[in-house]
N, C-alpha and C positions, 0 to 999 in steps of 0.2 A: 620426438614428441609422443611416437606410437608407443614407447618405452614406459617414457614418463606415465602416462595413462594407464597403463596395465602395472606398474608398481603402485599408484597411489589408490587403484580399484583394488589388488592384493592387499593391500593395509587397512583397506577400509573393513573388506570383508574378515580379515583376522583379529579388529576389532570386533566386528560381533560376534566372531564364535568364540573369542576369549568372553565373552558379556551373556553369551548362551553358556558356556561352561559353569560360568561363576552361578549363574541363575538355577543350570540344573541342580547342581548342590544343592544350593540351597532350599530348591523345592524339593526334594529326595530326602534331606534330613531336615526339612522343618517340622517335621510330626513329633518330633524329640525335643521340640520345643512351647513349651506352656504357653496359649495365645494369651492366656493376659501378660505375658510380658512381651510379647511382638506381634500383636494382631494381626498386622498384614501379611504373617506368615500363610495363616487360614487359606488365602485368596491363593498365594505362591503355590501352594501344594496343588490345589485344583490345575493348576497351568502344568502340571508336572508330562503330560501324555505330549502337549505341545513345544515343549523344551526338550523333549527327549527326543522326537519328531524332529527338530530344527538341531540339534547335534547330530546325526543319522546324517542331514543334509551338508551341514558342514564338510562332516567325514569324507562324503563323496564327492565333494566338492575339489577336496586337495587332493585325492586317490587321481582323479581324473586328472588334475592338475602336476600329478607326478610329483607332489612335496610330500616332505614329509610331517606338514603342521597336520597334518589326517591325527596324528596321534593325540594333539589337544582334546578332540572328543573322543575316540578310541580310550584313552584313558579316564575319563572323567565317565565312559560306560562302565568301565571294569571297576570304578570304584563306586557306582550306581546299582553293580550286577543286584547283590540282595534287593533293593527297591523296586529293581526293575521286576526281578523276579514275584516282589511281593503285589506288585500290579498288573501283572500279564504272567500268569506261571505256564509254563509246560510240563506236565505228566505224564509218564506211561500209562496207558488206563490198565488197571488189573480189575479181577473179579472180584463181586462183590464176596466178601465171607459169610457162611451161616451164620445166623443170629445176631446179624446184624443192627444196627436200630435207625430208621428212616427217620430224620428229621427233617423241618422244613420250616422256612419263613419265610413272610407274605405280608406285605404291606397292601391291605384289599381294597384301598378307598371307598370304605363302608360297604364291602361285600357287594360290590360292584356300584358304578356311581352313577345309573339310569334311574328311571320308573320304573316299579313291582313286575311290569310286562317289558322291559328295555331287554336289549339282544343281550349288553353287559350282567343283568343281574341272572339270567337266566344259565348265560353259561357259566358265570361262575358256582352257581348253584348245580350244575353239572360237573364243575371243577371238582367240588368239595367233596360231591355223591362218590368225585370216582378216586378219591386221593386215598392210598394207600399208607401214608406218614403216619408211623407209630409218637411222633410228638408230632404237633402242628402247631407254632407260635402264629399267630394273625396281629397284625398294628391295623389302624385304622377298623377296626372289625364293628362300628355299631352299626344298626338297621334299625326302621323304622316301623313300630310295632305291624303292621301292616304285613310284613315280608316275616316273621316270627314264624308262624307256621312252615315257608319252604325253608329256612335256614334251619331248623328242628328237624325237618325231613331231611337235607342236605345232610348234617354233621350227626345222627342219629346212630352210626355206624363208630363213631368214638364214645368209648363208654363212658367217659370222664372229659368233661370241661368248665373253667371256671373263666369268667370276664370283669374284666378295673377298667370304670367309664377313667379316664385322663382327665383332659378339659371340656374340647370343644367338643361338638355335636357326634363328630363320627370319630375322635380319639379315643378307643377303648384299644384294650389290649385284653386277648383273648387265647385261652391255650386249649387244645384240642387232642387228648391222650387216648391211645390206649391200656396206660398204666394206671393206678390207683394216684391220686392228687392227694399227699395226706397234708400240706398246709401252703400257707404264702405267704411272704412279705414283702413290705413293698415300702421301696430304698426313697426316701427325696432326698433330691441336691438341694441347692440354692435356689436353683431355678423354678420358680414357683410354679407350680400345675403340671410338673414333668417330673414323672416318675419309672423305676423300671420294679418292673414283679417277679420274686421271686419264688418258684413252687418247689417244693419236695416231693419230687415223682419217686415211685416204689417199684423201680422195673426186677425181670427174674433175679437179679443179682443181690442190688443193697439201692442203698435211697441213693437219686441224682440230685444235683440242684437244676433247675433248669427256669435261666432265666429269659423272660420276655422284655425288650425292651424297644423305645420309640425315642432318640433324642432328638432335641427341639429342631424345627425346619427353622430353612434362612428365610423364610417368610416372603417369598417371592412374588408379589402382585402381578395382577395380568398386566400391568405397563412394563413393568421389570421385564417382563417374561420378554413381550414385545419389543424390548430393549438390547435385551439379550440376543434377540433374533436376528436383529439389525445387526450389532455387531459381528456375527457368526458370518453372518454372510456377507455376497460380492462386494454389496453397497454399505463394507462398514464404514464407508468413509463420511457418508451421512451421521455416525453415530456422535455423541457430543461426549466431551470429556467428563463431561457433568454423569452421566448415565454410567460412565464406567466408576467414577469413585462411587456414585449412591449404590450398586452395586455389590463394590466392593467392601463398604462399612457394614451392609444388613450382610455378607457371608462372615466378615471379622466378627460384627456383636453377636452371630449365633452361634459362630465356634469358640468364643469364651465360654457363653454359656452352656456349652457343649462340654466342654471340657471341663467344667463343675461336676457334672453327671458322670461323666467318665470318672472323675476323682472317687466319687460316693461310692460308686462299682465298685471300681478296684479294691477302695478299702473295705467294703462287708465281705467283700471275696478273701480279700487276702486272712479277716478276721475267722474265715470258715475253717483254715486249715486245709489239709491232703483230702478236701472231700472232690469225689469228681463231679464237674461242672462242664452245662453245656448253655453257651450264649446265644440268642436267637434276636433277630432284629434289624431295625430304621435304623443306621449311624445317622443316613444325611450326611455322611463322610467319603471324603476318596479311601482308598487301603491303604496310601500315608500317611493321615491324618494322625493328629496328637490321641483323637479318642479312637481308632483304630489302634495305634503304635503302645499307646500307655495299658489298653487291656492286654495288647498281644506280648508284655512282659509276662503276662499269668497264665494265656492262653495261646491257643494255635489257631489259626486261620483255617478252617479246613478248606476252603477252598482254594487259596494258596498251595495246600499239600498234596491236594487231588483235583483241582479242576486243571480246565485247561481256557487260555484266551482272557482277555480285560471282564467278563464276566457280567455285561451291563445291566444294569439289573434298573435304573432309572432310565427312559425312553422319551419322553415327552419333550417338545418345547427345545429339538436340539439340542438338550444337555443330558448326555449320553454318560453317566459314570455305575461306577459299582458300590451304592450306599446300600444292599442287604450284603447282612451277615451272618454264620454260623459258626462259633469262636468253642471250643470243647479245651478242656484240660489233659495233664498226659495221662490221662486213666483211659483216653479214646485213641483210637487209630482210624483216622477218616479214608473213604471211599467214596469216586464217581460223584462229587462235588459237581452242582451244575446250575445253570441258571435256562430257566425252562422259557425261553423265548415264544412261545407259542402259545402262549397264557397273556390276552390284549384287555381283559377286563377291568384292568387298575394302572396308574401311573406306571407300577413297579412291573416286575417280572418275580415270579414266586423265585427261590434257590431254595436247593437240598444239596441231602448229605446222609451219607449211610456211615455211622460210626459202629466202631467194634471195639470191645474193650478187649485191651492190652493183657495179654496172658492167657486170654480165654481159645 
């Protein structure tokens, strides 16, 4: 009987790690997949940290077990390796090189999201006084004529900046140089009121492109949030099936329309030719995401190449992932890629990046 028990509890369990395999897959390569043709892809990718977590456990499960089904997820790692790598990289850190160029983006939630005297708006205007970034892309960057004067003091120190109100109240996008800014344009997709901007910076060398961009949020209300929280934690078992599909349709419909922007990208990019390009910005995306995976055919992830760790760069409300990004063409070689966790004045966490161009 004691037999029977421990072979039908083996079967059960080797059903689910064959059902974890299949699922890692498919969150690992659904970013190569356009969500208007499989929407529920969008959601699958986000579970990807936790399917790779629950094949790890597997693994150990039958190691410890002395079988050799350990290999079902061992191998479903090794053909995950690039993914994995593109969401948790490990680096040698080397030096930074002379003449280097510091970039940075910063999702500020309107340059901090207090009153004109809150602890948030003050440090971040301490932030700004002491940032060193020869490019500085900001999402969320309006303020309220009120704060005009310390933000002028703050960013005073960049000789060149130019800002595109978006939609709402505090969606502007905002670029902070100290190169010459000689124009802009500025890309719409479908998706109405979402845009990304393009500048043509004149650094010592030749003109960069250097885009800013914000793609639409999943629109997550404070019940949602509170939704979320419930299921995240001990007592998800309170949480309603109801709560996880509404959920999951507002992350599907905002990565279609994610993935419209992402298209419009690619293609004025790819219409520029061999110019070198540097991308700054909100995906609102994991780094397998279709609008991650579809730019990174033209570009490189620099923090992929040089940072180190998942990179979280969204903090709030439990959901811990890496939607900034710093994407450069091969005309760069990235350095000391990082995400500055010690920056609490905004949802996000700033990330940089020291690029060098290639032959110099």
């Amino acid at each position: 009987m004691k037999k029977r028990a421990i072979y039908i509890l083996s079967k059960i369990v080797l059903i689910a790690n064959l059902v974890a395999v299949v699922l890692l897959l498919l969150s690992a390569f659904g970013g190569y997949v356009n969500p208007h043709r499989c929407g529920w892809m969008v959601s699958l990718v986000l579970l990807f940290p936790f399917l790779l977590a629950a094949n790890v456990m597997f693994m150990v499960i039958w190691l410890v077990a002395l079988s050799r089904k350990w290999l079902w997820s061992f191998g479903v790692l090794l053909v995950c390796a690039f993914q994995i790598r593109t969401y948790c990289p490990i680096n040698m850190p080397q030096p930074i090189p002379k003449g280097s160029i510091k970039v940075m983006s910063y999702n500020t939630y309107g340059l901090g999201f207090g009153t004109r005297d809150s602890f948030d708006h003050r440090d971040m205007m301490k932030f700004l006084s002491n940032s060193d970034a020869d490019i500085f892309c900001a999402q969320e960057s309006n303020y309220n004529m009120g704060r005009k004067r310390d933000v002028e003091a703050a960013t005073a120190h960049w000789r060149y900046c130019d800002s595109v109100q978006i939609s709402s109240a505090s969606n502007a996008l905002t670029l902070f140089s100290n190169f010459p800014i000689l124009d802009r344009h500025i890309i719409r997709s479908s998706s109405a009121g979402h845009v990304c901007v393009v500048y043509k910076v004149k650094t010592d060398r030749d003109t960069v492109l250097v885009v800013n961009c914000h793609f639409i949020s999943n629109a997550i209300s404070v019940e949602d949030k509170a939704a979320y929280q419930q299921i995240m934690s001990i007592s998800h078992r309170d949480s309603t099936r109801e709560d996880i599909m509404r959920l999951g349709r507002k992350v599907n419909d905002a990565g279609k329309r994610r993935a419209d922007q992402a298209d419009s990208l690619a293609l004025y990019l790819k219409r520029q030719g061999d110019r070198p390009v540097i991308v700054c910005g909100d995906f609102n995306e994991s780094p397998l995401s279709y609008v991650h995976t579809r730019l990174c055919r033209l570009l490189s992830d620099a923090y992929t190449a040089s940072g180190n760790g998942p990179g979280i760069s969204y903090h709030l409300n439990r959901m811990y992932f890496r939607l900034d990004n710093i994407l450069c063409s091969h005309h760069f070689r990235s350095f000391g890629a990082r995400v500055d966790s010690r920056q609490k004045m905004s949802d996000h966490y700033p990330v940089e990046a020291w690029l060098k161009r290639v032959g110099e």
